[in-house]
N, C-alpha and C positions, 0 to 999 in steps of 0.2 A: 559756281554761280558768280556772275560778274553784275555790279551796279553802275551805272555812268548815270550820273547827277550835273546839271550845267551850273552855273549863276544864278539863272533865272529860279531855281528854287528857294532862293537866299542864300544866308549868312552860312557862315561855315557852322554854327549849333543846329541850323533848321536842318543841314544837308544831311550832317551825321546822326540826328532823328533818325530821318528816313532810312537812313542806311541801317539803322539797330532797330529798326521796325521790318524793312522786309528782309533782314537777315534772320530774323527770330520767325516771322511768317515763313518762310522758307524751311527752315530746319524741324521747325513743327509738323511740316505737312510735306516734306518731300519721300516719304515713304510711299506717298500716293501715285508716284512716276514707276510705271513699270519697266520700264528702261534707262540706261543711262543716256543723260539728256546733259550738253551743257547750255547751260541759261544763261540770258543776257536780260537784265532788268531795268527797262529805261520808264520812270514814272512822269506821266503828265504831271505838267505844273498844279497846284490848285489852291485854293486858302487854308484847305485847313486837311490833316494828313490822319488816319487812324489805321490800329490795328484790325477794323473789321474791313474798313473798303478794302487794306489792300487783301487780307486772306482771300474775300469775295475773287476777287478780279485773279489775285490767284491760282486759286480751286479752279474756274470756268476756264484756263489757260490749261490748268494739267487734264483736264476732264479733256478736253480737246487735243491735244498732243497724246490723252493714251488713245485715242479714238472715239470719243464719245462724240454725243450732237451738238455739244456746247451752246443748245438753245434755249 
């Protein structure tokens, strides 16, 4: 799993939030990938960052790459 984070989501504390947020969302739930997949995690900018949006956005990403309707 690879993250690329710009500027535009701040300071170097905000960046490395996000990065120990969707590294922990990741490792939680990538048992759910029936395949070996490599991932690339690029997060929109936004005000404020949690562990529930990103599992959400997540989940409907692997639900759709194993084949599901992702709808």
């Amino acid at each position: 799993m690879g993250i690329a984070l710009s500027k535009k989501h701040g300071k170097a504390v905000v960046r490395n939030r996000i990065k120990r947020l969707l590294r922990e969302v990741f490792s939680k739930n990538s048992h759910l990938l029936t395949k070996n997949w490599a991932v690339v995690i690029l997060p929109h900018v936004a005000e404020e960052y949690s562990y529930g949006a990103f599992e959400k956005s997540m989940l409907l990403c692997f639900k759709k790459v194993n084949g599901g309707c992702g709808k």
